[in-house]
Gaussian input, Z-matrix of N, CA and C with variables (Angstrom, degrees):
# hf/3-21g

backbone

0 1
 N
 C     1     B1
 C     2     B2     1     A1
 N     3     B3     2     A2     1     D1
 C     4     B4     3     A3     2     D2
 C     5     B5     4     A4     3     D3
 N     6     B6     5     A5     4     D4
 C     7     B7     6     A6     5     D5
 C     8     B8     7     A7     6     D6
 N     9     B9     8     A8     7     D7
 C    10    B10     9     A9     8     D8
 C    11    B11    10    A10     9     D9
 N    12    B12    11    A11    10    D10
 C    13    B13    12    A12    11    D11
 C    14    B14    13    A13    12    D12
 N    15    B15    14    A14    13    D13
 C    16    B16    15    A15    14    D14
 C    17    B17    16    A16    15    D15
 N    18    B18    17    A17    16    D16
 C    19    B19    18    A18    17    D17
 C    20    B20    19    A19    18    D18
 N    21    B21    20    A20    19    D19
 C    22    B22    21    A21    20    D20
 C    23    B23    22    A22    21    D21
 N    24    B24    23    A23    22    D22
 C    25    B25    24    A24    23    D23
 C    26    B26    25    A25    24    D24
 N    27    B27    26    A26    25    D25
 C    28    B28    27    A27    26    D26
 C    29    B29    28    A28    27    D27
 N    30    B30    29    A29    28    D28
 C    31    B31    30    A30    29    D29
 C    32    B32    31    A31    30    D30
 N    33    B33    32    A32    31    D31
 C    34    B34    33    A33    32    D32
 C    35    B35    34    A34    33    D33
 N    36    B36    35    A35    34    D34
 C    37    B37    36    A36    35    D35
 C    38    B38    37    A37    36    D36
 N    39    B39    38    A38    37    D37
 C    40    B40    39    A39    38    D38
 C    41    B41    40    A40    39    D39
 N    42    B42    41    A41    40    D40
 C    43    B43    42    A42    41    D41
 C    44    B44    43    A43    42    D42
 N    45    B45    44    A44    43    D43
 C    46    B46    45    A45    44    D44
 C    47    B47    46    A46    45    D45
 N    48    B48    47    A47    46    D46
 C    49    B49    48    A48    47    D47
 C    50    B50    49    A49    48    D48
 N    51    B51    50    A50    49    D49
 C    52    B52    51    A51    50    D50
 C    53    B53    52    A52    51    D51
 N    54    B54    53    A53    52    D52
 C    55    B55    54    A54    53    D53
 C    56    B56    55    A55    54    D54
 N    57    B57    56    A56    55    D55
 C    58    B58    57    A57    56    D56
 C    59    B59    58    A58    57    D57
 N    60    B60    59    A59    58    D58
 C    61    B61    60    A60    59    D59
 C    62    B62    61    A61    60    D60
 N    63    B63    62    A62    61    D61
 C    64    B64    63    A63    62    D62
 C    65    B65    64    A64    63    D63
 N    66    B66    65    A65    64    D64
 C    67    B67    66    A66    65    D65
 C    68    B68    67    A67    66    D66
 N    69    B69    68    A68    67    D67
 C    70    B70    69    A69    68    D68
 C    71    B71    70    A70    69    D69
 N    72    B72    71    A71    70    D70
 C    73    B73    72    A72    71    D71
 C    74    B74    73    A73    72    D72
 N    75    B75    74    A74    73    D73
 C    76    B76    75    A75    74    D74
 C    77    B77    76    A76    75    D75
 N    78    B78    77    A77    76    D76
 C    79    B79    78    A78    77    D77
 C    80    B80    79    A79    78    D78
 N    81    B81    80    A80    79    D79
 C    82    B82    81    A81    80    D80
 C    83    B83    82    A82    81    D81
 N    84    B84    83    A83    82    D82
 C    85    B85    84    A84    83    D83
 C    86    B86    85    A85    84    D84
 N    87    B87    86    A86    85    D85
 C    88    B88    87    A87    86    D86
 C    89    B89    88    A88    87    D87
 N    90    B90    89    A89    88    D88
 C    91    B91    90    A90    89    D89
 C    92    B92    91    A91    90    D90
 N    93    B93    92    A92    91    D91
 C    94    B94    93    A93    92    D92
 C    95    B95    94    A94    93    D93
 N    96    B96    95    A95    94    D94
 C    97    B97    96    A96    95    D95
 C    98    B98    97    A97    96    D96
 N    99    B99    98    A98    97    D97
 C   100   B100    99    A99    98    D98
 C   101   B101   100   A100    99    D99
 N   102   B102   101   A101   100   D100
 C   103   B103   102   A102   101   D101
 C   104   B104   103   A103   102   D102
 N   105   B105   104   A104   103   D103
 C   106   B106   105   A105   104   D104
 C   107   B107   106   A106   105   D105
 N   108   B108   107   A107   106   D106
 C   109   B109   108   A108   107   D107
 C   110   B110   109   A109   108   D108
 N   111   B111   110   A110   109   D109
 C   112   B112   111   A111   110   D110
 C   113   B113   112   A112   111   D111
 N   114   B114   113   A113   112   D112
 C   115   B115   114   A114   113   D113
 C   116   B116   115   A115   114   D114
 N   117   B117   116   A116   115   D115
 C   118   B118   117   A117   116   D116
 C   119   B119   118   A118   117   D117
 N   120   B120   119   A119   118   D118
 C   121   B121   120   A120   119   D119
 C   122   B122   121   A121   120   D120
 N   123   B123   122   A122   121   D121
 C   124   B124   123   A123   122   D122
 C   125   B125   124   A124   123   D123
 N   126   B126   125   A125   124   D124
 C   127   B127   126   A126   125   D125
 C   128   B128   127   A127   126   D126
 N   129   B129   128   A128   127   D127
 C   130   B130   129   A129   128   D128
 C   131   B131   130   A130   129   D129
 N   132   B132   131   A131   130   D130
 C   133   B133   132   A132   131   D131
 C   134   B134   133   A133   132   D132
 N   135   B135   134   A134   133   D133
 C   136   B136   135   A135   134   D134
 C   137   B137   136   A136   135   D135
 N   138   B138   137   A137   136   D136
 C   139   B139   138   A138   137   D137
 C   140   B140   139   A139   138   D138
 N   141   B141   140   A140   139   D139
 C   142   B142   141   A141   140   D140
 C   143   B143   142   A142   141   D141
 N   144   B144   143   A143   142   D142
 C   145   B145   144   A144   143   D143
 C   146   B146   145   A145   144   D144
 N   147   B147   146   A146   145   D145
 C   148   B148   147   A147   146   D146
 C   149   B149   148   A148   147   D147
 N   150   B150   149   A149   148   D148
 C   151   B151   150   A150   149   D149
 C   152   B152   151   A151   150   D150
 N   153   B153   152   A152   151   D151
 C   154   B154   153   A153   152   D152
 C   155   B155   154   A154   153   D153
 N   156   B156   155   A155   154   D154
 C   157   B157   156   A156   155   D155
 C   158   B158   157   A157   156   D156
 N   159   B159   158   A158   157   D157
 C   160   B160   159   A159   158   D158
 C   161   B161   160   A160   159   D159
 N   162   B162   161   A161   160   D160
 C   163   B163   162   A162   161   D161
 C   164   B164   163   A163   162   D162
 N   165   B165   164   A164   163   D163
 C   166   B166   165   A165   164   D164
 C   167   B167   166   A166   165   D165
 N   168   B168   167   A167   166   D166
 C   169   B169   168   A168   167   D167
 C   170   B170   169   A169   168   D168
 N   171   B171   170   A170   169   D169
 C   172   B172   171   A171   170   D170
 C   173   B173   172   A172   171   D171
 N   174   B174   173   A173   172   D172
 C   175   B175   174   A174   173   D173
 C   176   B176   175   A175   174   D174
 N   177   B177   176   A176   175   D175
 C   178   B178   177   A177   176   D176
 C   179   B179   178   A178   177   D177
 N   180   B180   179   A179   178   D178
 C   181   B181   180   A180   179   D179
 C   182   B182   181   A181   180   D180
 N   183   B183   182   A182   181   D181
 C   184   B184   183   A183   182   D182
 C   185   B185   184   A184   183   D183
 N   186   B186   185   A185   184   D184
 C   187   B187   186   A186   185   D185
 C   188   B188   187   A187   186   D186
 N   189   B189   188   A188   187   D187
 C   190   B190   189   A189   188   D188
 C   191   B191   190   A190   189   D189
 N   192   B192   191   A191   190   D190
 C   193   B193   192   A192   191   D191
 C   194   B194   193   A193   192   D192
 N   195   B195   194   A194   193   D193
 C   196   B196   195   A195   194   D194
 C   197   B197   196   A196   195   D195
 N   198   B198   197   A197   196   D196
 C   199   B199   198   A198   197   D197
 C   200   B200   199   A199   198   D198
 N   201   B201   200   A200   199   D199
 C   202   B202   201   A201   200   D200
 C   203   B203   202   A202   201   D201
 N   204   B204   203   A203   202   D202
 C   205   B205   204   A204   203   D203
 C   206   B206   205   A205   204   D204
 N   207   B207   206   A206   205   D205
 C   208   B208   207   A207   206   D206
 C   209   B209   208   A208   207   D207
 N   210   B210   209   A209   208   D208
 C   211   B211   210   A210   209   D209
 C   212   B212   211   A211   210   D210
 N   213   B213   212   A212   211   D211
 C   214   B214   213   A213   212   D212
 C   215   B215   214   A214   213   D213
 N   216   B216   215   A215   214   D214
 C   217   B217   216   A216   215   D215
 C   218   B218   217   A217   216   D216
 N   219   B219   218   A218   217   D217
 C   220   B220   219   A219   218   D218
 C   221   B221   220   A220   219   D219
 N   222   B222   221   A221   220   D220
 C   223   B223   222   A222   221   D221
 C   224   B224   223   A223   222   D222
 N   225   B225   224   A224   223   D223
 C   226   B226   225   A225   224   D224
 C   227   B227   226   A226   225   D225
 N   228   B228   227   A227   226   D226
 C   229   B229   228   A228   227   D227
 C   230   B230   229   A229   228   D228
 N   231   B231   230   A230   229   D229
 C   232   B232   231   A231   230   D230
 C   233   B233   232   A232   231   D231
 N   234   B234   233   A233   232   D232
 C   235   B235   234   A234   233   D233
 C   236   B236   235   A235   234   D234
 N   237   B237   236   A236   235   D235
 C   238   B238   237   A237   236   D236
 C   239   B239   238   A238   237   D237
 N   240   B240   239   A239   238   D238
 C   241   B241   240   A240   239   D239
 C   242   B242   241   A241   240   D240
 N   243   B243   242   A242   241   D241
 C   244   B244   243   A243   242   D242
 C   245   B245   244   A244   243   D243
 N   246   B246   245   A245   244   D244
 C   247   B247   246   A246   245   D245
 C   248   B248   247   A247   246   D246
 N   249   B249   248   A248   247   D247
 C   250   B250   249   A249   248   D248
 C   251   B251   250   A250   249   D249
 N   252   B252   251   A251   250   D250
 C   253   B253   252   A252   251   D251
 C   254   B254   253   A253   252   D252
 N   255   B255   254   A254   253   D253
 C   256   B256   255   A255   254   D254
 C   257   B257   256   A256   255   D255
 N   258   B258   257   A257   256   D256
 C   259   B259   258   A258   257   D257
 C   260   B260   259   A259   258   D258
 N   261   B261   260   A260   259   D259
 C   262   B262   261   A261   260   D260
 C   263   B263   262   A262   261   D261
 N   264   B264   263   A263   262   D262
 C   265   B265   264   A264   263   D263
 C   266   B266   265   A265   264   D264
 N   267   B267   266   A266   265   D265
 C   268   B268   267   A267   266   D266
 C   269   B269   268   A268   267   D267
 N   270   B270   269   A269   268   D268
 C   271   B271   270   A270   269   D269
 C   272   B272   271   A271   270   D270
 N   273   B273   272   A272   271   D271
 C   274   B274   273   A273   272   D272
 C   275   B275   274   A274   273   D273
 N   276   B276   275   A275   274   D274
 C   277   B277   276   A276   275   D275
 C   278   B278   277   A277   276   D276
 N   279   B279   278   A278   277   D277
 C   280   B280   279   A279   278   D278
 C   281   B281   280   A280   279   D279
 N   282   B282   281   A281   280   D280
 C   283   B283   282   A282   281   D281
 C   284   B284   283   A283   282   D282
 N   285   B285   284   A284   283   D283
 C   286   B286   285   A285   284   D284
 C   287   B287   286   A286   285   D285
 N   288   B288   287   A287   286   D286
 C   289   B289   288   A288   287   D287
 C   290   B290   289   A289   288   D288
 N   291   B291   290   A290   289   D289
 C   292   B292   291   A291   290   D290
 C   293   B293   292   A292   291   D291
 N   294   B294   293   A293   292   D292
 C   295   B295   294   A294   293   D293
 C   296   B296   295   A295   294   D294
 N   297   B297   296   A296   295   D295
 C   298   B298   297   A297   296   D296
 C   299   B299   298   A298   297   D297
 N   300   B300   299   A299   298   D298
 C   301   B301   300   A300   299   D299
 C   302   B302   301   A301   300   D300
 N   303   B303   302   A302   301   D301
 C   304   B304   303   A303   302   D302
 C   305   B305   304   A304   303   D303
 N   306   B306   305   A305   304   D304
 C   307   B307   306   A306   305   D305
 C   308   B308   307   A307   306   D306
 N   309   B309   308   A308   307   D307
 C   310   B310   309   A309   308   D308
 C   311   B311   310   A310   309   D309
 N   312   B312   311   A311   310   D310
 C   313   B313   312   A312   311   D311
 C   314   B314   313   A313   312   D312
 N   315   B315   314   A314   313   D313
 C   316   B316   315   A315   314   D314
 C   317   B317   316   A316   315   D315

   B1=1.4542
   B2=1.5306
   B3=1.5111
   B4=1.5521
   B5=1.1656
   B6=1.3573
   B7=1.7217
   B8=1.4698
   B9=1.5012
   B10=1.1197
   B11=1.5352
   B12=1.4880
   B13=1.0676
   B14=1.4645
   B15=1.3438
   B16=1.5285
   B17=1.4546
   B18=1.6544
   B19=1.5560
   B20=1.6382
   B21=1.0345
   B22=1.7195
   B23=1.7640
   B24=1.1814
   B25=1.7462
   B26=1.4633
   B27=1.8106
   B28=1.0941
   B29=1.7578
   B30=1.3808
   B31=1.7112
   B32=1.7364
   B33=1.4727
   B34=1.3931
   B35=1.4563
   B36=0.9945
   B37=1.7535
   B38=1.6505
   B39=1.3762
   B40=1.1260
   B41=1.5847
   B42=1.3337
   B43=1.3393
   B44=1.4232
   B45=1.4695
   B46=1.4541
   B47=1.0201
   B48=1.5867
   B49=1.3457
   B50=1.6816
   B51=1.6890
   B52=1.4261
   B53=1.1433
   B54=1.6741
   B55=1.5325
   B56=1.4747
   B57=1.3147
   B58=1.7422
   B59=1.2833
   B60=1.5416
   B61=1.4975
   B62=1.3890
   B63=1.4575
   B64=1.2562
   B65=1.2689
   B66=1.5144
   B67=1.5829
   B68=1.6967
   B69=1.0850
   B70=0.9163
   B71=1.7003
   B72=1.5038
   B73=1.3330
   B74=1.3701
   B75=1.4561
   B76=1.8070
   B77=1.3004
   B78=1.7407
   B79=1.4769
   B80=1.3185
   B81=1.2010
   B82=1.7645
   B83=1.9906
   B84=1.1759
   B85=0.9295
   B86=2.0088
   B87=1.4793
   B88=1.3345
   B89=1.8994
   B90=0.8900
   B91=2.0873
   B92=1.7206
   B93=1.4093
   B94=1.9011
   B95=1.3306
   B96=1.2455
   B97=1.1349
   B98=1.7179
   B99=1.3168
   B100=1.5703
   B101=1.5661
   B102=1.3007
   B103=1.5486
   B104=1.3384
   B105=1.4571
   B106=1.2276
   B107=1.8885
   B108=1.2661
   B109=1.2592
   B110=1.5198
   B111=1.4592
   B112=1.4697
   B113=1.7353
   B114=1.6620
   B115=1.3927
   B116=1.2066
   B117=1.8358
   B118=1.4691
   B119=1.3043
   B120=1.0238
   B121=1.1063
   B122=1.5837
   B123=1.2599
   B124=1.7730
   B125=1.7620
   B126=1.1402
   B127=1.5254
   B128=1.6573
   B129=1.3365
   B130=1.2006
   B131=1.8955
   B132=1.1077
   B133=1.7864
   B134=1.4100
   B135=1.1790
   B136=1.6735
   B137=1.7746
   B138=1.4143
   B139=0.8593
   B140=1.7545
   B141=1.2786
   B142=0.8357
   B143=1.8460
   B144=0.9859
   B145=2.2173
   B146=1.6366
   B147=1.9657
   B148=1.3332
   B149=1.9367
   B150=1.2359
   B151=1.8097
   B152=1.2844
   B153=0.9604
   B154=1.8017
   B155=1.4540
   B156=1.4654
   B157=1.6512
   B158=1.9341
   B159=1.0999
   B160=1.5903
   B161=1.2062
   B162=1.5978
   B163=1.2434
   B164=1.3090
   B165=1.4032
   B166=1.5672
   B167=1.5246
   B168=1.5153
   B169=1.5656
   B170=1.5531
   B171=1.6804
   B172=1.8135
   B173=1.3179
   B174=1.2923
   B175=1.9653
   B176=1.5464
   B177=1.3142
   B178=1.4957
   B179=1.7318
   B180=1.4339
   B181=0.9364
   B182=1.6215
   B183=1.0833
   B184=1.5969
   B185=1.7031
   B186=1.1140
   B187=1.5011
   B188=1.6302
   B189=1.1745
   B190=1.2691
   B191=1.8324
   B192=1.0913
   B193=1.2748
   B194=1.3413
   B195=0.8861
   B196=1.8003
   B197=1.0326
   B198=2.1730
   B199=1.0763
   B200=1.4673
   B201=1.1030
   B202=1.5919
   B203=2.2254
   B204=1.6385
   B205=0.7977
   B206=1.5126
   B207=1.3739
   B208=1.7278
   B209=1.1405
   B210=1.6237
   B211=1.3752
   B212=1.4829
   B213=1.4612
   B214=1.4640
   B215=1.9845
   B216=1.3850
   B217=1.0391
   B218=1.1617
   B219=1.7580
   B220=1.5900
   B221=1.8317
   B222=1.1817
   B223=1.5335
   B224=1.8849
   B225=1.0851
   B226=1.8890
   B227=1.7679
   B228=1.5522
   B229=1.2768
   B230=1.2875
   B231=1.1605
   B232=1.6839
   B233=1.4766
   B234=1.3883
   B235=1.3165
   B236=1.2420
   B237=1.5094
   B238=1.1376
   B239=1.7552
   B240=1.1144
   B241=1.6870
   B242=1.6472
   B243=1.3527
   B244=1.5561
   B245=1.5928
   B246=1.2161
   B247=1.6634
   B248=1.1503
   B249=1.1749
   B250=1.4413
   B251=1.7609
   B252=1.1836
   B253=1.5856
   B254=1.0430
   B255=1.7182
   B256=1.3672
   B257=1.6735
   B258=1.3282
   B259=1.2918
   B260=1.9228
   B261=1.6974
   B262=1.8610
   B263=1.8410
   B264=1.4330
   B265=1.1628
   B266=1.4286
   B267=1.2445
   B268=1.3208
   B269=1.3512
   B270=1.2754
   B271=1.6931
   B272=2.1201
   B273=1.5120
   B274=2.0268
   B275=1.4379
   B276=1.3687
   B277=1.6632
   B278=1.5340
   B279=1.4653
   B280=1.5211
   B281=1.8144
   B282=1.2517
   B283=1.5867
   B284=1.8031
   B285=1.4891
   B286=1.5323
   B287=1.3495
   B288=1.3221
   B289=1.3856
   B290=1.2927
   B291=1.1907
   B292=1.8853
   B293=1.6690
   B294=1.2842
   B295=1.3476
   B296=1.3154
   B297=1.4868
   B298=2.2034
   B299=1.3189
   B300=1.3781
   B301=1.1739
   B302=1.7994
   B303=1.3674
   B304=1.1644
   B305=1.7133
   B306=1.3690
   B307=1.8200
   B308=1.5454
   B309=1.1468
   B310=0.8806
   B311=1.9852
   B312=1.4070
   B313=2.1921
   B314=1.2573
   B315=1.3149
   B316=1.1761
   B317=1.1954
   A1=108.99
   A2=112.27
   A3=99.10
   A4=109.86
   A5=119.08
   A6=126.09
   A7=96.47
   A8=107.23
   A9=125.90
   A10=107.05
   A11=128.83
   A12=129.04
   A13=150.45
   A14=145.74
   A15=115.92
   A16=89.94
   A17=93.90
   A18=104.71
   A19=138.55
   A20=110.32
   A21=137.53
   A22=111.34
   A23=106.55
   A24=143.01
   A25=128.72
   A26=103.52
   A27=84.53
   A28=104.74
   A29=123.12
   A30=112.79
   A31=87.62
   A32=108.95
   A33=112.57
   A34=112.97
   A35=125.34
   A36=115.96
   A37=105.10
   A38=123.35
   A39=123.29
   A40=148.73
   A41=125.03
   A42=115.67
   A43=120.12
   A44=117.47
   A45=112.11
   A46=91.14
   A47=120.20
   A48=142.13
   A49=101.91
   A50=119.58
   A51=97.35
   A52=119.33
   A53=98.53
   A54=92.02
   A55=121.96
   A56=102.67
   A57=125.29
   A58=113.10
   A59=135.12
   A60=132.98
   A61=117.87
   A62=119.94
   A63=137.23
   A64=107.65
   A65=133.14
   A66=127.89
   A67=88.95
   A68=116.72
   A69=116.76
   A70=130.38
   A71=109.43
   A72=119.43
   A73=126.35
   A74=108.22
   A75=122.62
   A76=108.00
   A77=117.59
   A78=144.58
   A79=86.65
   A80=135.03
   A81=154.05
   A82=95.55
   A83=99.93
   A84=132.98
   A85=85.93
   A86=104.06
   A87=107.33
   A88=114.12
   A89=106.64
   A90=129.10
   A91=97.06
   A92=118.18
   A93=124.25
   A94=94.49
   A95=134.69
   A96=123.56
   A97=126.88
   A98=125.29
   A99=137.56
   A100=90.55
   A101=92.47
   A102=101.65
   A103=140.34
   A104=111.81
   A105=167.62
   A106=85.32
   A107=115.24
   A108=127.69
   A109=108.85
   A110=109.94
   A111=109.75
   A112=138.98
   A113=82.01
   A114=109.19
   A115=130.44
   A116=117.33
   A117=139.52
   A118=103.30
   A119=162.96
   A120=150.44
   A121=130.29
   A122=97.17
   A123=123.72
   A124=100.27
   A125=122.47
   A126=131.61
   A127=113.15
   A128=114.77
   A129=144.72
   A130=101.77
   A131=128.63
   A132=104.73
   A133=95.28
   A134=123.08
   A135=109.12
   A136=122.13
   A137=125.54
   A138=124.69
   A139=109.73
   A140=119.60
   A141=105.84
   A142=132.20
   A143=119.69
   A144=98.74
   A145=84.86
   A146=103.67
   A147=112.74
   A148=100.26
   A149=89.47
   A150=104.02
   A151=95.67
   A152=154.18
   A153=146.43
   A154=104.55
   A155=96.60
   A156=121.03
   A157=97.07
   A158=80.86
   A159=96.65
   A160=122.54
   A161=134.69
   A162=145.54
   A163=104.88
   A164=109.39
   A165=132.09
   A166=78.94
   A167=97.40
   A168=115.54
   A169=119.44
   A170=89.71
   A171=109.70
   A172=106.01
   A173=93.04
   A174=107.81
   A175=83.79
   A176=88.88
   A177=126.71
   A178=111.19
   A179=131.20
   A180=123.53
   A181=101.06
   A182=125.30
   A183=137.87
   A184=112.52
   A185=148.08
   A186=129.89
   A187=112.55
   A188=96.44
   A189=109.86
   A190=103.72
   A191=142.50
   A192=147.73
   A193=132.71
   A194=122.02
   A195=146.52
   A196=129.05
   A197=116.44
   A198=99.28
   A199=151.00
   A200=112.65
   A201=142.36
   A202=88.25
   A203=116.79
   A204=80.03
   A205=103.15
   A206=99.06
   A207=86.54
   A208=92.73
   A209=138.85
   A210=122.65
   A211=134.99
   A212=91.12
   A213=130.98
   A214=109.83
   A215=107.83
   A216=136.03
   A217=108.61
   A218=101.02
   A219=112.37
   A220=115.69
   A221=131.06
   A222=118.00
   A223=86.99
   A224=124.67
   A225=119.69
   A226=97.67
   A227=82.55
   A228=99.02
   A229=106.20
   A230=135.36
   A231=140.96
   A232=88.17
   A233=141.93
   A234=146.69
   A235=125.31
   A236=116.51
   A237=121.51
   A238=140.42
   A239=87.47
   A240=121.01
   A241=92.94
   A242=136.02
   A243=154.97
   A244=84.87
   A245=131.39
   A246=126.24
   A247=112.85
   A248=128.09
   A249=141.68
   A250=108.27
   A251=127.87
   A252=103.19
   A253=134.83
   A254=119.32
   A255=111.33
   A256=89.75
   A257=138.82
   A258=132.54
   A259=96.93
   A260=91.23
   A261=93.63
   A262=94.68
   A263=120.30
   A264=115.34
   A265=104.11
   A266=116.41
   A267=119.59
   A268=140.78
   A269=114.51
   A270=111.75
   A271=100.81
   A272=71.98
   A273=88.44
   A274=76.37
   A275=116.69
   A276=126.90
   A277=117.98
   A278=99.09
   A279=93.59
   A280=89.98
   A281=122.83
   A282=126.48
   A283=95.54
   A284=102.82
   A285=114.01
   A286=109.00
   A287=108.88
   A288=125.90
   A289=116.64
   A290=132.07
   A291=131.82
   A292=106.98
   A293=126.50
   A294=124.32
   A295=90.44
   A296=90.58
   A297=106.79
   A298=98.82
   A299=116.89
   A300=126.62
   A301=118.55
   A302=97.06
   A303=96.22
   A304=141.22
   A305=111.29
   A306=80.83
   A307=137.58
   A308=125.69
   A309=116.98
   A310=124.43
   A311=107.86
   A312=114.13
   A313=106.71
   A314=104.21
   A315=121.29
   A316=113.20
   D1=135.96
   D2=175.77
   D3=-110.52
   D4=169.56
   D5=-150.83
   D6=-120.86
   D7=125.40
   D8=-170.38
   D9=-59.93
   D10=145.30
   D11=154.59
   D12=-93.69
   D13=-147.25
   D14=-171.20
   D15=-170.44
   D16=90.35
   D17=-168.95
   D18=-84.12
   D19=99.92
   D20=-158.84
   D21=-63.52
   D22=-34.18
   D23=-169.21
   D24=-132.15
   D25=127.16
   D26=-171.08
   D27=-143.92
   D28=140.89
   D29=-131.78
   D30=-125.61
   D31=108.13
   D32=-163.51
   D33=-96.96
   D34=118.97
   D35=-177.35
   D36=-110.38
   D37=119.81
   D38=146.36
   D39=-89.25
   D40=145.76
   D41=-168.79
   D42=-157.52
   D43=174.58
   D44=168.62
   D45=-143.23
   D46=149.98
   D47=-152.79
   D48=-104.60
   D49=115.66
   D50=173.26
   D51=-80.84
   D52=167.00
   D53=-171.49
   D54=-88.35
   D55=171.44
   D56=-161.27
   D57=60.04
   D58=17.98
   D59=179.06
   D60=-89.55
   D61=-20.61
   D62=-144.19
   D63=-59.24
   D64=-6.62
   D65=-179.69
   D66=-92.09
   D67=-71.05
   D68=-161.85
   D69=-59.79
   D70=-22.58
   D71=148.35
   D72=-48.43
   D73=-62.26
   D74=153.93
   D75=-8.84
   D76=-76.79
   D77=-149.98
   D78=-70.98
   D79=-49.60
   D80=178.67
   D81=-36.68
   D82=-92.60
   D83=-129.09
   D84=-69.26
   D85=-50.73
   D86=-169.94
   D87=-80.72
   D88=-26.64
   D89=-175.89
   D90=-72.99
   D91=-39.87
   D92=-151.75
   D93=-151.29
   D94=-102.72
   D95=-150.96
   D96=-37.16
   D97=-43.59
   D98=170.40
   D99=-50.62
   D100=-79.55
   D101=-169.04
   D102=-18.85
   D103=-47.82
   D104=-142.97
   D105=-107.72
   D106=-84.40
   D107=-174.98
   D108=-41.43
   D109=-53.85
   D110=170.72
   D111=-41.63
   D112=-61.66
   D113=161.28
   D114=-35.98
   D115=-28.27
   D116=160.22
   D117=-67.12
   D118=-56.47
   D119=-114.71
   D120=119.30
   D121=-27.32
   D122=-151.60
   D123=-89.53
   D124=115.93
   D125=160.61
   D126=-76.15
   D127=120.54
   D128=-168.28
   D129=-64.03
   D130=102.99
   D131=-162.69
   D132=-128.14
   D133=-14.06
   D134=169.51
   D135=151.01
   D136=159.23
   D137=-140.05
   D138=-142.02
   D139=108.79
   D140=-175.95
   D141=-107.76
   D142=130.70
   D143=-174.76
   D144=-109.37
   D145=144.71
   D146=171.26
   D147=-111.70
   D148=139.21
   D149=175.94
   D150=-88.61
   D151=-38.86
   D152=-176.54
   D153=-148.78
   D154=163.33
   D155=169.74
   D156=101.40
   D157=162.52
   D158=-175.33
   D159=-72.86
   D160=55.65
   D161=-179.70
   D162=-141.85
   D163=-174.68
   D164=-149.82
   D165=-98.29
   D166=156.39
   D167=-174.74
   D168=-65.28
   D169=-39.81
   D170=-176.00
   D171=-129.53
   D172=145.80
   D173=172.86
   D174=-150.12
   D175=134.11
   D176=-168.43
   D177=-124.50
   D178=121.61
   D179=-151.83
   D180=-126.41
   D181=127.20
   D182=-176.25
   D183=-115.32
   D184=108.78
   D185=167.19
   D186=-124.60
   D187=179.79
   D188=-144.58
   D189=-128.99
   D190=174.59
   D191=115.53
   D192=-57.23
   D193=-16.45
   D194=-155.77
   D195=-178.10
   D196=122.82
   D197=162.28
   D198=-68.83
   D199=18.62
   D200=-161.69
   D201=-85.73
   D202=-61.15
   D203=-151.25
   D204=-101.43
   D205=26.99
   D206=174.94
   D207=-94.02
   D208=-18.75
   D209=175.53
   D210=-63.26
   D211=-16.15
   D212=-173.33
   D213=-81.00
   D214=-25.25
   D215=-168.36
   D216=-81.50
   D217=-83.47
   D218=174.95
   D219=-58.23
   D220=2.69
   D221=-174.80
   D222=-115.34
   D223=-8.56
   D224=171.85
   D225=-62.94
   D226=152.12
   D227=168.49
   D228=-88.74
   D229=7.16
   D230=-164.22
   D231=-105.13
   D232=-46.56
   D233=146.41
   D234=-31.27
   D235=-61.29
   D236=155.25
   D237=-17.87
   D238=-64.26
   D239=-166.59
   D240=-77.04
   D241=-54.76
   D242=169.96
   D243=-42.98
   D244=-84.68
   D245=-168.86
   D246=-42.03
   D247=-61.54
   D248=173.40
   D249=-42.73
   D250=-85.24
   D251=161.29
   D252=-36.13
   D253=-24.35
   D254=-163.23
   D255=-84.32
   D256=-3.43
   D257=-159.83
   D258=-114.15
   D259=9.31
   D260=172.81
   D261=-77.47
   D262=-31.37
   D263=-158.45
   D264=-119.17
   D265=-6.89
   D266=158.35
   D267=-104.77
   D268=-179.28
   D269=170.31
   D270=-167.85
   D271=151.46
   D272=168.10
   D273=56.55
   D274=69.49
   D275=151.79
   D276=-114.71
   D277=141.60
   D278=-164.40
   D279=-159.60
   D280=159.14
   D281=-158.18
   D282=-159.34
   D283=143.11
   D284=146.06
   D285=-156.02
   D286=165.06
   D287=173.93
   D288=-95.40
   D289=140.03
   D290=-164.93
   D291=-157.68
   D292=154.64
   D293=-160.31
   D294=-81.67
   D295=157.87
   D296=-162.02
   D297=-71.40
   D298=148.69
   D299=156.21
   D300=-172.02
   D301=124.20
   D302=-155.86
   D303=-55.44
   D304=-167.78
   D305=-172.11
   D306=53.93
   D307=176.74
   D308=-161.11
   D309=-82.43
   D310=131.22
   D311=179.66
   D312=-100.79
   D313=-159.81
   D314=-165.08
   D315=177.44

């Protein structure tokens, strides 16, 4: 059983999806990147796509217990390498980390 956590941090990625990639972003995103993200430290907390207004298509939400280990996160080259593909299927990506609070930021 795993033991719930009590999330302090929360690691925001924005993006827009290029076009015609969308299977293979999918295969991306759900196969390695989560996975991958988890595997750091990072709890998977939610995902959002916007149909209108002047923002990025996806915000993708990661948190943490601590800022220790998302800092720990974003300076890996295992992080690294994850952005860098993730920018095979993306573009106008951009991320920060901000104190947790639930539902939906900005």
């Amino acid at each position: 059983m795993t033991q719930p956590i009590i999330p302090r941090y929360k690691l925001m990625l924005f993006y827009d999806l290029k076009p015609g990639d969308h299977k293979a972003y999918y295969e991306f995103v759900m196969n390695d990147f989560v996975p991958a993200a988890q595997g750091m430290g990072l709890y998977f907390a939610q995902v959002y796509h916007t149909l209108w207004g002047n923002c990025p298509l996806r915000q993708a939400e990661f948190v943490a217990e601590d800022l220790n280990t998302i800092r720990a996160v974003l300076e890996s080259e295992d992080w690294r390498s994850l952005e860098h593909r993730l920018l095979h299927h993306a573009m106008n990506y951009r991320r920060k980390v901000v104190p947790y609070r639930p539902g939906f930021q900005i």
